[in-house]
Structures are given as C-alpha cells and as structure tokens.
KEMI-475461 format. One record per residue: x, z negated, y of N, C-alpha, C in turn; residue number from 1; residue in one letter. Coordinates in steps of 0.1 Angstrom, whole numbers, always signed. Example, Ala and Ser with C-alpha at 12.3 -4.5 7.8 and 13.67 -1.06 7.14 Angstrom:
<rec><n_xx>+132</n_xx><n_zz>-78</n_zz><n_yy>-57</n_yy><ca_xx>+123</ca_xx><ca_zz>-78</ca_zz><ca_yy>-45</ca_yy><c_xx>+132</c_xx><c_zz>-78</c_zz><c_yy>-33</c_yy><num>1</num><residuo>A</residuo></rec>
<rec><n_xx>+128</n_xx><n_zz>-71</n_zz><n_yy>-22</n_yy><ca_xx>+137</ca_xx><ca_zz>-71</ca_zz><ca_yy>-11</ca_yy><c_xx>+129</c_xx><c_zz>-79</c_zz><c_yy>+0</c_yy><num>2</num><residuo>S</residuo></rec>
This chain:
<rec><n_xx>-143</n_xx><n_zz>+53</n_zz><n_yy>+136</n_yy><ca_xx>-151</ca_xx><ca_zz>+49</ca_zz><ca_yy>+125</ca_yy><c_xx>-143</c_xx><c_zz>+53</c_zz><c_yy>+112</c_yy><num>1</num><residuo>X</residuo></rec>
<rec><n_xx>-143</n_xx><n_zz>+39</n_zz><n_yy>+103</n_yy><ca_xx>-136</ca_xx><ca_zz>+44</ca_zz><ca_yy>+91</ca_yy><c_xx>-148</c_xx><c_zz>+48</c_zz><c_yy>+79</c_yy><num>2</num><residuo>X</residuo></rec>
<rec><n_xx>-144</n_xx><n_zz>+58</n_zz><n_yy>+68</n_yy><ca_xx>-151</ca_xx><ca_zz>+60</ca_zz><ca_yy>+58</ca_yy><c_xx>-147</c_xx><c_zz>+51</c_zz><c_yy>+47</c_yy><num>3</num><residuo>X</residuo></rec>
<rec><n_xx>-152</n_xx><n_zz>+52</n_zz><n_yy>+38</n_yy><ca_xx>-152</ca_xx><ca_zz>+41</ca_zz><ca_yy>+28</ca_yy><c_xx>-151</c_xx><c_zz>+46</c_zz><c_yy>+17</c_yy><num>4</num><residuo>X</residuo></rec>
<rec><n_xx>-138</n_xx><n_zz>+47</n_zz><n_yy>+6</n_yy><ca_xx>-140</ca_xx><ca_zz>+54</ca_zz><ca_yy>-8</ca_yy><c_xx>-138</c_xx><c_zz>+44</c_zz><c_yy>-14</c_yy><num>5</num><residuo>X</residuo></rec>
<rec><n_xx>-150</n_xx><n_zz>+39</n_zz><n_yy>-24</n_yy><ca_xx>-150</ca_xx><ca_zz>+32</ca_zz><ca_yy>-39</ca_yy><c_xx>-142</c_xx><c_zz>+40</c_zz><c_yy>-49</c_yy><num>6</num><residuo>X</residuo></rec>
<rec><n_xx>-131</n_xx><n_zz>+37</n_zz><n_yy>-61</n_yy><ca_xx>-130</ca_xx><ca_zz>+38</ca_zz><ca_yy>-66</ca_yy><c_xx>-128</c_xx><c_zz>+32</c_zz><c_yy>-81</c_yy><num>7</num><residuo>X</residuo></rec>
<rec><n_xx>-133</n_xx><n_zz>+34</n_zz><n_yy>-92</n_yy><ca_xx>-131</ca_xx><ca_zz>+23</ca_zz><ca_yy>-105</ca_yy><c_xx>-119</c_xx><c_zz>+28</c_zz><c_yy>-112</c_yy><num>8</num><residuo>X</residuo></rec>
<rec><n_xx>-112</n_xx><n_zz>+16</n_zz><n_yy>-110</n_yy><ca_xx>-90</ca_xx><ca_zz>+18</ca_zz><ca_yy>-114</ca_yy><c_xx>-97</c_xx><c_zz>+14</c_zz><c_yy>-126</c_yy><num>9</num><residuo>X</residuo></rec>
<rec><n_xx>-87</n_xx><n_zz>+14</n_zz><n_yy>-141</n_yy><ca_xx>-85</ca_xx><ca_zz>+6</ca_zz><ca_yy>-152</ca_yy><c_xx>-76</c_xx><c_zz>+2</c_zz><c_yy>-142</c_yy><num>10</num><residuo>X</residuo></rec>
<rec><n_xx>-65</n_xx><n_zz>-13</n_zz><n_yy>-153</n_yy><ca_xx>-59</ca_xx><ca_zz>-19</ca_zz><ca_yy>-148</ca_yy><c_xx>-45</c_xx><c_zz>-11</c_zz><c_yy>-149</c_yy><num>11</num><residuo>X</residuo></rec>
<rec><n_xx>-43</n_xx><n_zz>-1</n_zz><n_yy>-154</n_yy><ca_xx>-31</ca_xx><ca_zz>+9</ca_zz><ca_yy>-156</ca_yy><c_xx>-28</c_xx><c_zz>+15</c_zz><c_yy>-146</c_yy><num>12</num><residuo>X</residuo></rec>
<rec><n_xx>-38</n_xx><n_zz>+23</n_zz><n_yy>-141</n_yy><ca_xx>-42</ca_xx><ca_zz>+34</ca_zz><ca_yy>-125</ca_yy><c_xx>-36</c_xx><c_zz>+21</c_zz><c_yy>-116</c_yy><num>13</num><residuo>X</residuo></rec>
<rec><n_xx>-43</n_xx><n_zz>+13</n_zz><n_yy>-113</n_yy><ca_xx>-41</ca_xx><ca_zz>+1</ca_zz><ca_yy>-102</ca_yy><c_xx>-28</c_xx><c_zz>-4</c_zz><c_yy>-102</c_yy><num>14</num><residuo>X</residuo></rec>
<rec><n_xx>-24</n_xx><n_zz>-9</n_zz><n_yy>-115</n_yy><ca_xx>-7</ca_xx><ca_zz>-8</ca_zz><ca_yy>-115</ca_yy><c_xx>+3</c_xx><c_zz>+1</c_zz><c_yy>-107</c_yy><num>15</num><residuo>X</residuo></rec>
<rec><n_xx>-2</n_xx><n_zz>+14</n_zz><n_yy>-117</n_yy><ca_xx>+8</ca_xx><ca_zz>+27</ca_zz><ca_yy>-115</ca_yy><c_xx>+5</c_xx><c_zz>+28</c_zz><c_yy>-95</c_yy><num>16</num><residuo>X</residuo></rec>
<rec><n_xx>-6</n_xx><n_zz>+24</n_zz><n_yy>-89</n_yy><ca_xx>-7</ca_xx><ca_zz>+28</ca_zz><ca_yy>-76</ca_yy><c_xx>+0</c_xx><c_zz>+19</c_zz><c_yy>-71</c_yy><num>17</num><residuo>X</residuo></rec>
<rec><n_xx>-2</n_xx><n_zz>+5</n_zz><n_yy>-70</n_yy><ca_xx>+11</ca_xx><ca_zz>-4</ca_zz><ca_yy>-68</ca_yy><c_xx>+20</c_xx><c_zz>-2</c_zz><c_yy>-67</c_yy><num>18</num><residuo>X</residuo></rec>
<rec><n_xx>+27</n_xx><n_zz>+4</n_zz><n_yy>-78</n_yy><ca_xx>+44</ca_xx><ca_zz>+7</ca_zz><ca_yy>-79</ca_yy><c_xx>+44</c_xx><c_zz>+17</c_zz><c_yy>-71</c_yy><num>19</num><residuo>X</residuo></rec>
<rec><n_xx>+35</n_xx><n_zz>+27</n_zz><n_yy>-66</n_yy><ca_xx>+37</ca_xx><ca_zz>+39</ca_zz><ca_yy>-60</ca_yy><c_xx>+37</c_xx><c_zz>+36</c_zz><c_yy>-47</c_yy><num>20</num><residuo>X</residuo></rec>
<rec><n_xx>+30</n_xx><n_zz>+27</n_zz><n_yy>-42</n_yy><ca_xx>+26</ca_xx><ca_zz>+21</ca_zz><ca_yy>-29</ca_yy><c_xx>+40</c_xx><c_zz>+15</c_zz><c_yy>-26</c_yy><num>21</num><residuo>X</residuo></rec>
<rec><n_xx>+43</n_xx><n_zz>+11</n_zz><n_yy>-36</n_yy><ca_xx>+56</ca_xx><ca_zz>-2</ca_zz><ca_yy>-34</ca_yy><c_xx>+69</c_xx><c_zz>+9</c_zz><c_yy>-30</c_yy><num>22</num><residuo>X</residuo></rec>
<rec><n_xx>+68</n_xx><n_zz>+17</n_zz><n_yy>-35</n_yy><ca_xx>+79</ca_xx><ca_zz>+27</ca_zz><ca_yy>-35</ca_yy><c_xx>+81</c_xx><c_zz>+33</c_zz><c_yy>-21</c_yy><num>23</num><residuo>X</residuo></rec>
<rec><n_xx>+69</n_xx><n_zz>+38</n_zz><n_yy>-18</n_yy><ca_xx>+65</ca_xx><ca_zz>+46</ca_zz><ca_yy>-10</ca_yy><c_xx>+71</c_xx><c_zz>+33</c_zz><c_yy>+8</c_yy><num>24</num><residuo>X</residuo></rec>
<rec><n_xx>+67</n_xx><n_zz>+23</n_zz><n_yy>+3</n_yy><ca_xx>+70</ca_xx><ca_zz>+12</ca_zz><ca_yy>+14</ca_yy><c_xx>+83</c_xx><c_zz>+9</c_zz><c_yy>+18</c_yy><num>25</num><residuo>X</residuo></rec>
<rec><n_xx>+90</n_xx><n_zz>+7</n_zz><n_yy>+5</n_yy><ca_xx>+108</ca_xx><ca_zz>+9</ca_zz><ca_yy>+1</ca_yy><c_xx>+113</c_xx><c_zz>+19</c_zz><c_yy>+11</c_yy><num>26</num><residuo>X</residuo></rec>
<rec><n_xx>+111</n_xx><n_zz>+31</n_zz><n_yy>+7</n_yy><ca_xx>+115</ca_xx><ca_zz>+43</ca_zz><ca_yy>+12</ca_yy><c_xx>+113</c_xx><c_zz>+43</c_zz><c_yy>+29</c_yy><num>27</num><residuo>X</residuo></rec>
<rec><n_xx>+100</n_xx><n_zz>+43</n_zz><n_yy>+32</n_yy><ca_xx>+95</ca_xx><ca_zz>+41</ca_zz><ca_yy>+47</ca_yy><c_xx>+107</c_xx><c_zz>+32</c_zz><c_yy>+52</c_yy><num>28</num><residuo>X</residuo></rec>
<rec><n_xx>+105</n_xx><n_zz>+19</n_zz><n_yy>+50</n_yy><ca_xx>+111</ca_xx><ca_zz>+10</ca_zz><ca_yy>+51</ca_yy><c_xx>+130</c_xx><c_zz>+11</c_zz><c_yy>+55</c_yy><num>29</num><residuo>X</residuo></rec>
<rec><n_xx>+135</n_xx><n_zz>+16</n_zz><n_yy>+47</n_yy><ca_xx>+150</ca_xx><ca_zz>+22</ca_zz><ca_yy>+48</ca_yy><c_xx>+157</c_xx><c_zz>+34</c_zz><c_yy>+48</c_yy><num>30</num><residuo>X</residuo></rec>
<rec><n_xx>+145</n_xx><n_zz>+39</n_zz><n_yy>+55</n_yy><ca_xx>+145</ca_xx><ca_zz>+56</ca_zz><ca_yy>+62</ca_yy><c_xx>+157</c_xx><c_zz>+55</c_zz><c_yy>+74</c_yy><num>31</num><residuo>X</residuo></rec>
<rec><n_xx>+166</n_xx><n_zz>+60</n_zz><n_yy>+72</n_yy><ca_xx>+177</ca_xx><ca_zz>+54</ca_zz><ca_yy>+90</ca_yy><c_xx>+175</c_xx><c_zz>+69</c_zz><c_yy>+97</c_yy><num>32</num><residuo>X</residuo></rec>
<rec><n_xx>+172</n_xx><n_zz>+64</n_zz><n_yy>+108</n_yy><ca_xx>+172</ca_xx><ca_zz>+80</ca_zz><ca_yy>+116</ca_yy><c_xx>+173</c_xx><c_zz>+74</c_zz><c_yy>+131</c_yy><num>33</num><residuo>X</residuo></rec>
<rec><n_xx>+180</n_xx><n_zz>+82</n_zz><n_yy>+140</n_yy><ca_xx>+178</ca_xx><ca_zz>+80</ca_zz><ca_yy>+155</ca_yy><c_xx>+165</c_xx><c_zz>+90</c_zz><c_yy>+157</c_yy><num>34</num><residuo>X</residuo></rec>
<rec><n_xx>+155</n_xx><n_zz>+80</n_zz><n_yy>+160</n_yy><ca_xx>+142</ca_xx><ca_zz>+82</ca_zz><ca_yy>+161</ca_yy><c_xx>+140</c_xx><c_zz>+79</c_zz><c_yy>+174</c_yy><num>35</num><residuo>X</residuo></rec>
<rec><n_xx>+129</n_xx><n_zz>+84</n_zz><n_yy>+182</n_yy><ca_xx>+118</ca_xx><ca_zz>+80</ca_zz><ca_yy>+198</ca_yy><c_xx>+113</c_xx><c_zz>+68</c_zz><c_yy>+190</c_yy><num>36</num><residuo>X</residuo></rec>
<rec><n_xx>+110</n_xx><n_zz>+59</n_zz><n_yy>+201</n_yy><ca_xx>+102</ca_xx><ca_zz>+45</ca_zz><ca_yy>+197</ca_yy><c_xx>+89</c_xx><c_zz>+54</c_zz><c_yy>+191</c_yy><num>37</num><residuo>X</residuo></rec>
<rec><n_xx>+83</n_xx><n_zz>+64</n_zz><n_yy>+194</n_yy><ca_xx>+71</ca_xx><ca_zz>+66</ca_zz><ca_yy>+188</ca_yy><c_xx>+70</c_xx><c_zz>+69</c_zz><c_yy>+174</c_yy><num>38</num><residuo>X</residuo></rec>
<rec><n_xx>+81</n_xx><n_zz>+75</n_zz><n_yy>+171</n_yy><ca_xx>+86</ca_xx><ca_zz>+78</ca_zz><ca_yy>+154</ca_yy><c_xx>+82</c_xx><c_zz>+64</c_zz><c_yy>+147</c_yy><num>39</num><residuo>X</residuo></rec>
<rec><n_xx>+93</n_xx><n_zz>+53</n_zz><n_yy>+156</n_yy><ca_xx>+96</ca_xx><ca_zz>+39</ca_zz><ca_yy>+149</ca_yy><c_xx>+76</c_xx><c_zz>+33</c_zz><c_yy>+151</c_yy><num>40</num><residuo>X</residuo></rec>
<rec><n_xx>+71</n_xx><n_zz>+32</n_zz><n_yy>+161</n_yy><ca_xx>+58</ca_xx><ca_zz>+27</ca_zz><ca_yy>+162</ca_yy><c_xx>+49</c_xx><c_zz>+34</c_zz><c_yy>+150</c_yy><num>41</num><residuo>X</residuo></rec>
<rec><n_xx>+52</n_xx><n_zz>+49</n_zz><n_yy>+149</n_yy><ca_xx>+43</ca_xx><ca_zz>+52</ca_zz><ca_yy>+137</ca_yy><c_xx>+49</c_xx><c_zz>+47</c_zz><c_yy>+123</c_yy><num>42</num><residuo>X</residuo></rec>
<rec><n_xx>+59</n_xx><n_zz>+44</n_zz><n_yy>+122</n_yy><ca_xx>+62</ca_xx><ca_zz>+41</ca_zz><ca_yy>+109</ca_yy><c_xx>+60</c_xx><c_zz>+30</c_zz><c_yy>+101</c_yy><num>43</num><residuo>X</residuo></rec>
<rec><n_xx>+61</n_xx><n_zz>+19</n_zz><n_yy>+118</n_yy><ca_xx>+54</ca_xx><ca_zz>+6</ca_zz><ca_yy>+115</ca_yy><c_xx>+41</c_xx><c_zz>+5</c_zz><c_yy>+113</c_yy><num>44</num><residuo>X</residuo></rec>
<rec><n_xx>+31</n_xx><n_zz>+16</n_zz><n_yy>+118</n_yy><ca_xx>+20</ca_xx><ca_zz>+11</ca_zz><ca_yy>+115</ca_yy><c_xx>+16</c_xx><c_zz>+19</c_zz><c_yy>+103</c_yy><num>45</num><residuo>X</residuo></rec>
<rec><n_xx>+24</n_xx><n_zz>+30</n_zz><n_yy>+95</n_yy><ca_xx>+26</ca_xx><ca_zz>+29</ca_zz><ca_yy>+79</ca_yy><c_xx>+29</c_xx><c_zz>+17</c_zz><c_yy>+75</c_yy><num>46</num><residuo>X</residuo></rec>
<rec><n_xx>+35</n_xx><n_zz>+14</n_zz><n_yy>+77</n_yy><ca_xx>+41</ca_xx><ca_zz>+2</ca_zz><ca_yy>+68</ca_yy><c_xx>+26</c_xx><c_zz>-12</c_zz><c_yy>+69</c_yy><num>47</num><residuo>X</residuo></rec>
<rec><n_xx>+24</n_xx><n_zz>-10</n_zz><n_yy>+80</n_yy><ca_xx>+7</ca_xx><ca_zz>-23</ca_zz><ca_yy>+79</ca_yy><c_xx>+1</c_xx><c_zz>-18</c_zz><c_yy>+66</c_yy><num>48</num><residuo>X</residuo></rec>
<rec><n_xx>-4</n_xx><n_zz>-2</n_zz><n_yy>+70</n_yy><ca_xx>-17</ca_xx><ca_zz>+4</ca_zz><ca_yy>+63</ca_yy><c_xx>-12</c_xx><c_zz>-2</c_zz><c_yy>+48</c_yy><num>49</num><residuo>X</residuo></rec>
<rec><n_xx>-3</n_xx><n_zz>+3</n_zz><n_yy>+46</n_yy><ca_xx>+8</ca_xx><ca_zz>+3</ca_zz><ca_yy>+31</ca_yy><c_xx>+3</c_xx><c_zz>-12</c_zz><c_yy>+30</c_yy><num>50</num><residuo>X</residuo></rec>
<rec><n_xx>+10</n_xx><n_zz>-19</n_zz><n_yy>+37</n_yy><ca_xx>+9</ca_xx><ca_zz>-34</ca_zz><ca_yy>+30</ca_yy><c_xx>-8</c_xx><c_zz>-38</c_zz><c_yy>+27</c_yy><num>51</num><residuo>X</residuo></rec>
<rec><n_xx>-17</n_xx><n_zz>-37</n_zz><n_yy>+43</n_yy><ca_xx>-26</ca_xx><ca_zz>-36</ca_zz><ca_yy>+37</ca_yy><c_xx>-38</c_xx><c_zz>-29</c_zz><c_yy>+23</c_yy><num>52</num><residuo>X</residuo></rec>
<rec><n_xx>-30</n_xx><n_zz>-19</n_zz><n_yy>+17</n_yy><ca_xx>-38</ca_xx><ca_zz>-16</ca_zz><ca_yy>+5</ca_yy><c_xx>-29</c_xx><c_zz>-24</c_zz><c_yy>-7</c_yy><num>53</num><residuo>X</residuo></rec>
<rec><n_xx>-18</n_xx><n_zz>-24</n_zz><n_yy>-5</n_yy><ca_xx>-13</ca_xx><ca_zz>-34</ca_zz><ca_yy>-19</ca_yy><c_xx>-18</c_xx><c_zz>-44</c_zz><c_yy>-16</c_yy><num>54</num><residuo>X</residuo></rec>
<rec><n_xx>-22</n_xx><n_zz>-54</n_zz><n_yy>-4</n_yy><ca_xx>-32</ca_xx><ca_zz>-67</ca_zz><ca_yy>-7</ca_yy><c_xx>-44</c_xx><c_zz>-66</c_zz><c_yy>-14</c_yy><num>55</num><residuo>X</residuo></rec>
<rec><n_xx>-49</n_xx><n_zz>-55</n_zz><n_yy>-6</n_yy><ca_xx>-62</ca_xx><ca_zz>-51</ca_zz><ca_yy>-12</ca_yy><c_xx>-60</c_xx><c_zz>-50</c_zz><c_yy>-30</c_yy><num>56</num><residuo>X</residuo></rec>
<rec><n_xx>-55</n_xx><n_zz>-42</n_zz><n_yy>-31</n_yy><ca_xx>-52</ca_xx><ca_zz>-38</ca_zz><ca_yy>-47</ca_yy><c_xx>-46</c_xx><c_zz>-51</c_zz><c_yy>-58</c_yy><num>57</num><residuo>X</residuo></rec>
<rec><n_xx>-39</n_xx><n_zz>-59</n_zz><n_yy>-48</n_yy><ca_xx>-37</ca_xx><ca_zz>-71</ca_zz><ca_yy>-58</ca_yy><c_xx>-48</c_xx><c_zz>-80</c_zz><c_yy>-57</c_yy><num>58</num><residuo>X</residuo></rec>
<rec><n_xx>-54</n_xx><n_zz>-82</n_zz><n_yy>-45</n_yy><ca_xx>-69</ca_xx><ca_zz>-91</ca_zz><ca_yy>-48</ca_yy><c_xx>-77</c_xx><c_zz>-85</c_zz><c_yy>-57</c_yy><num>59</num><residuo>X</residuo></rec>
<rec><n_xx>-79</n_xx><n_zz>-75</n_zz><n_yy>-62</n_yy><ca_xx>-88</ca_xx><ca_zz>-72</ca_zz><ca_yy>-72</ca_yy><c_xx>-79</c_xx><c_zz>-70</c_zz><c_yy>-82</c_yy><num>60</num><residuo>X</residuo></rec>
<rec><n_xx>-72</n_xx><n_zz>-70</n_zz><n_yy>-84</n_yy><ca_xx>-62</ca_xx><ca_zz>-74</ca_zz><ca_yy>-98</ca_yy><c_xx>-63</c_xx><c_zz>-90</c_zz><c_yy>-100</c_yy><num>61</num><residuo>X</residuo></rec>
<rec><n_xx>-60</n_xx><n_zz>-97</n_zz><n_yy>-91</n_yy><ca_xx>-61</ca_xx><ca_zz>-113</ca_zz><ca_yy>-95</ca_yy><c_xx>-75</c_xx><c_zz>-116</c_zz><c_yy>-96</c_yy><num>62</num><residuo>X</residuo></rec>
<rec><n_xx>-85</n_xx><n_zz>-112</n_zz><n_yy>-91</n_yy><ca_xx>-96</ca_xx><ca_zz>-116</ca_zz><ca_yy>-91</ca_yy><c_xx>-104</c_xx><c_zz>-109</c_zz><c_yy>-108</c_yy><num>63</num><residuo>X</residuo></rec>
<rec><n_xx>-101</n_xx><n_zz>-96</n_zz><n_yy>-111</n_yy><ca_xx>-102</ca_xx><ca_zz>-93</ca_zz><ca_yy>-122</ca_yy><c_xx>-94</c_xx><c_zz>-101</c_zz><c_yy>-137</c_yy><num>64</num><residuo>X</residuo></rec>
<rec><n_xx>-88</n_xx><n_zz>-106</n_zz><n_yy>-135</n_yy><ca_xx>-76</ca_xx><ca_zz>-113</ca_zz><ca_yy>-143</ca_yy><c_xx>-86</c_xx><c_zz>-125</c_zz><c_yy>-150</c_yy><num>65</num><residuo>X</residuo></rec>
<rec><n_xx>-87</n_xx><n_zz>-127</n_zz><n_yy>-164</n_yy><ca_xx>-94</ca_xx><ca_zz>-137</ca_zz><ca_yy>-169</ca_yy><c_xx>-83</c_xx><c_zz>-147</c_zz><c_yy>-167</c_yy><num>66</num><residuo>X</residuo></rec>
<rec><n_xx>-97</n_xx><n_zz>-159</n_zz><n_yy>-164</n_yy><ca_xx>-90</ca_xx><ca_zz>-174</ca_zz><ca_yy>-165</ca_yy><c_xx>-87</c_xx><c_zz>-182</c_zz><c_yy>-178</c_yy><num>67</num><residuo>X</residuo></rec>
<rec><n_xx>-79</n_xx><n_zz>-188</n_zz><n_yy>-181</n_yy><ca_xx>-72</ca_xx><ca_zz>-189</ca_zz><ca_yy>-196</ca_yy><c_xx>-73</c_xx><c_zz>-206</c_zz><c_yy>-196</c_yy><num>68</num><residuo>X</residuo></rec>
C-alpha cells in the first residue's frame, strides 16, 4: 500500500525539482560499476520511479500553463 503526499509547488519549486530529478536520473543512469544483476535491477526500477515523477510533475506544469 502506497501513501499519498499532496503537495502545492509554485511553478519555481516544481522546476527546481525537475532539474533535480533530471540530474539525479543522469547520474543513476551513467553510474559504471561491476554490479550483481540485483544492483542493476534496483537501479532500473530507480530509474521508472524517477521517470515516473517527472511525468507526473510535467503534467501538472502543462496542465497549469495558460492557453494563449
């Protein structure tokens, strides 16, 4: 069972967490190490979570975004 945290970003917070997210994915991402497949399996499933909260975080940035 997952918990559920709301939080209210301005659109600055939500940025800066992006870039941090993005960073944080980078890094994971071109980490080189002789690893056990279990190392590599957990890193991959960082790398979902990761991707899945920058989706999340850019759907409510585009959905927040006025239409012009």
């Amino acid at each position: 069972m997952s918990n559920l945290l709301q939080l209210e970003l301005t659109d600055r917070q939500r940025e800066l967490l992006l870039r941090g997210l993005r960073y944080v994915r980078s890094s994971r991402m071109l980490e080189i190490r002789d690893v056990p497949d279990t190392i590599a399996e957990e890193r991959a499933t960082e790398l979902v979570e990761i991707r899945g909260l920058v989706e999340m975080l850019d759907r409510r940035t585009k959905a927040a975004e006025p239409v012009v």
